[in-house]
C-alpha positions in Angstrom: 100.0 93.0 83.6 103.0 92.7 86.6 102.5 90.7 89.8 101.0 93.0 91.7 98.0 93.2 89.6 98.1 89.2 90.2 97.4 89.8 93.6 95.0 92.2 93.8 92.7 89.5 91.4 93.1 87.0 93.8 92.3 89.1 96.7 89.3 90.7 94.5 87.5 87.6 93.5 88.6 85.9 97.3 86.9 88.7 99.1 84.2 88.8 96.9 83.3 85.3 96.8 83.2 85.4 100.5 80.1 87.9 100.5 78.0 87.0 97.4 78.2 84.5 94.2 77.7 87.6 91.9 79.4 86.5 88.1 82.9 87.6 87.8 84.5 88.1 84.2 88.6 88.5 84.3 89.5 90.1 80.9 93.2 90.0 80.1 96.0 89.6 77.7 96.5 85.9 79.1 99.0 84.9 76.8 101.3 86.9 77.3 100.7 87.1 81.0 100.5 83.5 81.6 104.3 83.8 82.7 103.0 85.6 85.8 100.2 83.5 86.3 102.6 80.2 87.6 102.5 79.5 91.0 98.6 80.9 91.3 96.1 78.2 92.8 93.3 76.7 90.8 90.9 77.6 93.7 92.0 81.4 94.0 89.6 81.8 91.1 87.4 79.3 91.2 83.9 80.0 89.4 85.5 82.9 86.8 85.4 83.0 83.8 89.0 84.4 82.0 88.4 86.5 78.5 91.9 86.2 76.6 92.3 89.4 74.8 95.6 89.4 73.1 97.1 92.8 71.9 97.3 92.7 68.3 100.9 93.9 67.3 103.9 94.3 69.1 106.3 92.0 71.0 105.0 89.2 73.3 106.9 91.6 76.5 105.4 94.7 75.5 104.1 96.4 78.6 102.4 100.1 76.8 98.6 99.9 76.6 96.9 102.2 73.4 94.1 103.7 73.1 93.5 101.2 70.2 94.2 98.1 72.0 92.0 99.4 75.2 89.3 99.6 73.0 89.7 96.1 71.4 90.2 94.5 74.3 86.5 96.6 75.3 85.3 95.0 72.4 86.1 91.9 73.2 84.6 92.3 76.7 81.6 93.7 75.1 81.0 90.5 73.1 81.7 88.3 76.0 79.3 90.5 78.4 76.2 90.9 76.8 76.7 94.6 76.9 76.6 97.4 79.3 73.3 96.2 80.7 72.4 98.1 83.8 73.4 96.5 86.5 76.9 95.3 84.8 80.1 96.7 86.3 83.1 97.0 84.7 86.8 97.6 87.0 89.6 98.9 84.5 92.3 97.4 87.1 96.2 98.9 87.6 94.2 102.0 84.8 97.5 104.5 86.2 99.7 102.1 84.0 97.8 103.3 80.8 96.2 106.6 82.1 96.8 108.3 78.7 94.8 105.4 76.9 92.4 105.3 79.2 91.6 109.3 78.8 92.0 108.8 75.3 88.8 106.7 75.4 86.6 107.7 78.1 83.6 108.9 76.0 84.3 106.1 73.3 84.1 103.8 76.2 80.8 105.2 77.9 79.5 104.9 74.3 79.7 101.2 74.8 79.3 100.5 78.3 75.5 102.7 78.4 74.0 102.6 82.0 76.9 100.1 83.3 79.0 101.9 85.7 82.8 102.3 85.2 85.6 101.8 87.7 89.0 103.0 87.4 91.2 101.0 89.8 94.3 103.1 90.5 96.8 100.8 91.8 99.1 103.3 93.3 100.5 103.1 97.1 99.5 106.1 98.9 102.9 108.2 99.1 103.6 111.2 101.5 106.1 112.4 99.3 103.9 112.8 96.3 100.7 114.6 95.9 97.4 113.0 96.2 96.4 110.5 93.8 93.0 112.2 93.1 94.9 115.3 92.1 96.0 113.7 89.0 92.7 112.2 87.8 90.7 115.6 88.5 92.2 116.8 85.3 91.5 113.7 83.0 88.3 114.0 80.9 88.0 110.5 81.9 86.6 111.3 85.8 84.8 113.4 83.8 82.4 110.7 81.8 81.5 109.4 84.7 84.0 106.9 85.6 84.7 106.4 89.7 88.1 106.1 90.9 88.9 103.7 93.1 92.2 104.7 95.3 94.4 103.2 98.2 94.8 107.6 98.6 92.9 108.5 101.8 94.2 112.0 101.5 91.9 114.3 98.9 92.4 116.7 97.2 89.4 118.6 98.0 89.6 121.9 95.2 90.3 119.6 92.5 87.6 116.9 93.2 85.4 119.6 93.3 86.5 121.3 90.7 86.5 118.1 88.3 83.5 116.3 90.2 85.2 113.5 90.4 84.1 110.5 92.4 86.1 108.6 94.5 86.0 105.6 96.8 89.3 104.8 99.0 89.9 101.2 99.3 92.2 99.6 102.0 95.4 98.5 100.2 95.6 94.9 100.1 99.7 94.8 99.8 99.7 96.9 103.0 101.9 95.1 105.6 103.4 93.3 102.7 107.4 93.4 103.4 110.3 91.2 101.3 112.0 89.1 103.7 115.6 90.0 103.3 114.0 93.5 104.3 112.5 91.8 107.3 115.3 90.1 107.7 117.8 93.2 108.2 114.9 95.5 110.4 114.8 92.7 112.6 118.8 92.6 113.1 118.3 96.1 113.8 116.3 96.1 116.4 117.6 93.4 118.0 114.8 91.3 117.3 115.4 87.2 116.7 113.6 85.2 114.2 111.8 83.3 117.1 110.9 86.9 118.5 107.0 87.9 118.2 107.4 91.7 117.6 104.9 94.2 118.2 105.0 98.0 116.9 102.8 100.4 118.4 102.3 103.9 116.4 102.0 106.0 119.8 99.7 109.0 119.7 97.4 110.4 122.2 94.3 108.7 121.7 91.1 108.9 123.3 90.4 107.3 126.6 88.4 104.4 125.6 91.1 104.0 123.0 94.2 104.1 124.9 92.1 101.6 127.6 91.7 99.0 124.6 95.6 99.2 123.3 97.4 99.4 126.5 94.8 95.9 126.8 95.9 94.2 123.8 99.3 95.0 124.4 100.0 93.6 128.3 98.4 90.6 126.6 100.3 89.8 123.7 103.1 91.2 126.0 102.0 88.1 128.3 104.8 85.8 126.4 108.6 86.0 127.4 109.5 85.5 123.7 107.1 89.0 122.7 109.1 92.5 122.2 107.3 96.1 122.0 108.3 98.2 119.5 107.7 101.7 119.8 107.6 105.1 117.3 105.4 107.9 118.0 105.2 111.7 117.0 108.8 112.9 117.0 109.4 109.7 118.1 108.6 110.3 121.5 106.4 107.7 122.9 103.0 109.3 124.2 102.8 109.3 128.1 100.5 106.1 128.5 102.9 104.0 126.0 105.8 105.1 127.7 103.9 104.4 131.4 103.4 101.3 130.3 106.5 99.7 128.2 108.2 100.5 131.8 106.6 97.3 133.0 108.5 95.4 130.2 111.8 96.0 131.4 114.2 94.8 128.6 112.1 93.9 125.9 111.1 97.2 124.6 113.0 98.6 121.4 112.6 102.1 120.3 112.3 102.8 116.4 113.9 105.1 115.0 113.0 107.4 112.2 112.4 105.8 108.2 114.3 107.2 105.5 116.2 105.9 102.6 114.1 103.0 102.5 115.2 101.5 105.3 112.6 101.1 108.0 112.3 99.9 111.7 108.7 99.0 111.3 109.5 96.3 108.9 110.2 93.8 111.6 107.1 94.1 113.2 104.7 90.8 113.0 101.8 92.9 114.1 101.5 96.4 113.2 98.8 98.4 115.9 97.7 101.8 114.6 96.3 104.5 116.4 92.5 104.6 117.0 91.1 107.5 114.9 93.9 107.7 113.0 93.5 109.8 109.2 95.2 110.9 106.1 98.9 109.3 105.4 99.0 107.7 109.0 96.3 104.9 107.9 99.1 103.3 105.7 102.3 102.1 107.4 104.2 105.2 108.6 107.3 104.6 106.5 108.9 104.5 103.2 107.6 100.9 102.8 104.3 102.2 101.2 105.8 104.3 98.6 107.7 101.2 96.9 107.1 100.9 93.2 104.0 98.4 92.9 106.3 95.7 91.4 109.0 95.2 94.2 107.3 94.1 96.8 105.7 91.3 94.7 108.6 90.2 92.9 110.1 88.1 95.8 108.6 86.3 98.5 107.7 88.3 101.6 106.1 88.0 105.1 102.6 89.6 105.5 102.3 91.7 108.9 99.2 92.1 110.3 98.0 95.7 109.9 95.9 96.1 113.0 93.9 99.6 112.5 90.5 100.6 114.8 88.2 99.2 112.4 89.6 95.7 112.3 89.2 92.9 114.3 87.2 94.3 117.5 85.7 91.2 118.4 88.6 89.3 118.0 90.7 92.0 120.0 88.4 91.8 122.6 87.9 87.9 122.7 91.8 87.6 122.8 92.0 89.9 126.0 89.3 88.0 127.4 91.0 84.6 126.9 94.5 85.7 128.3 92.9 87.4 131.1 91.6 83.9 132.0 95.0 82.1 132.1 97.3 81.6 135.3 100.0 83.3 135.9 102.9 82.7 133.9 101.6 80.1 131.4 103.9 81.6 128.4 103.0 78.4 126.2 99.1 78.8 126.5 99.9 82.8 125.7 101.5 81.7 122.9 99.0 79.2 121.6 96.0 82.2 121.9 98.2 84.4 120.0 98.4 82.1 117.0 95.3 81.2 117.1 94.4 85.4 117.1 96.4 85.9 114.4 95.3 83.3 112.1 92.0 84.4 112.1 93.4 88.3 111.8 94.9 87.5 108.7 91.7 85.7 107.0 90.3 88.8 107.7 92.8 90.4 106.0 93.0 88.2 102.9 89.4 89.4 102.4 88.8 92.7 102.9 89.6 94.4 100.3 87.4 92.1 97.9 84.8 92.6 100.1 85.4 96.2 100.2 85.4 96.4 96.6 82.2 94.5 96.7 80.4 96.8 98.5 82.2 99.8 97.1 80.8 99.9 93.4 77.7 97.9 94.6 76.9 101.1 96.3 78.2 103.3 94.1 76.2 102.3 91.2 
């Protein structure tokens, strides 16, 4: 296990918990994890039950997963489970870090797990650089026995899910917006942006009418604040027409990103991230080279979560905000400011759950 996989457990059982009371088993090595466990609240996992299934062999740091100790630690889940009753569901979590093992025993493992239904949880960030996660798994005689893979890829790979029928369910990446603060830290200097700064980054693109309407909304209101800056990137890293219309009304406060690379990143100083309405493929994760950061660095020191605001999220909330703002006098900074806390607290709860609940509902639907 590494810290990242620490996180997505808590978010996991936390969004889960919030939608239904539905038994939840946590089977791990957890002695020789329990280094990575300090620091994690009682409550996070209030109501599991933990299934301690050492490896047999090998030193107490060992990280490689066999095919012999996946299939103990099976075993041991077996016992603890009652079986692969239909109905159970079983998520083989961070499975990329022991891929080989878990091909090894994909039809031993059906063997035991019968009509449950199987989940391989690939951990990996999606990456424009790299092909499509799917790709890789369509070739695994794992996919093959049935097993769904669960990816934060939205692109696919169509030929080779086809050709493999592989099923897969994209789930929104719980670590997105997640950036270490000395990386905050150093965007912000960049772009000029002070710690008591509220920083806003807008992906421009041409968007529909009812789309660019709602932004260009949100934005004049969290805009509302003296202390608020607008940062801007779009297509080329020309702003689109409406975005550039209306950051002209912010005279002074409008920085202009430029482009990622050698990961170093102007969006990393953002505290809310607005993406474009509609918006597909690569896009739907932050448009930089933060994404493709091995799973363990971003986890390894403490960081500031930005708020990942896409089209799907928050549209009451968005729309409530507006509403409120839209209500205040003229010039009343302090009350602006008040709202906008107040609209980002409850942005991030929403946040902290969903992909818990949209694992939920993922294999609950899938099954």
């Amino acid at each position: 296990m590494h810290p990242a996989s620490i996180k997505i457990l808590c978010d996991s059982v936390k969004g889960i918990r919030s939608v239904s009371s539905v038994t939840i088993k946590v089977v791990a090595p957890l002695t020789r994890s329990m280094q990575l466990w300090r620091g994690v609240g009682v409550d996070s996992f209030a109501g599991v039950e933990f299934i301690n299934a050492e490896l047999r062999g090998g030193s107490q740091s060992a990280t490689l997963i066999s095919s012999a100790h996946l299939l103990a630690m099976v075993q041991r889940a077996h016992a603890d489970s009652h079986g692969g009753a239909a109905g159970n569901l079983y998520v083989f979590v961070g499975v990329e870090a022991y891929a080989e093992a878990f091909a090894e025993c994909a039809f031993a493992l059906r063997r035991w797990f019968g009509p449950a239904s199987v989940f391989a949880l690939d951990m990996r960030r999606e990456n424009p650089q790299a092909s499509p996660v799917d790709s890789e798994w369509s070739t695994r005689r794992s996919l093959a026995s049935r097993a769904t893979l669960l990816t934060f890829d939205s692109r696919f790979d169509a030929g080779a899910v086809g050709a493999a029928a592989v099923k897969v369910k994209v789930l929104p990446d719980p670590r997105r917006g997640e950036v270490p603060l000395a990386v905050r830290q150093r965007a912000r200097a960049r772009m000029n942006v002070s710690d008591n700064d509220f920083a806003l980054a807008v992906v421009s693109d041409e968007v529909s009418s009812t789309g660019i309407a709602r932004q260009a909304a949100l934005i004049r209101a969290l805009m509302q604040a003296p202390s608020s800056r607008l940062l801007i990137a779009g297509v080329g890293h020309e702003p689109a027409a409406w975005l550039a219309d209306l950051s002209a009304t912010f005279p002074g406060r409008v920085r202009i990103m430029g482009a990622c690379a050698n990961g170093t990143c102007d969006f990393d100083a953002a505290d809310v991230l607005l993406m474009p309405a509609g918006a597909l493929g690569a896009s739907r994760s932050l448009p930089c080279a933060t994404d493709a950061r091995d799973v363990d660095e971003m986890s390894a020191e403490p960081g500031h979560q930005m708020i990942v605001l896409e089209d799907d999220m928050g549209t009451h909330e968005v729309d409530d905000f507006i509403q409120a703002v839209g209500l205040l006098p003229p010039r009343a900074s302090r009350e602006v400011e008040i709202l906008r806390s107040e609209f980002l607290r409850t942005l991030q709860a929403k946040m902290s759950v969903r992909f818990g609940r949209s694992l939920y509902y993922a294999v609950r639907q899938l099954i």
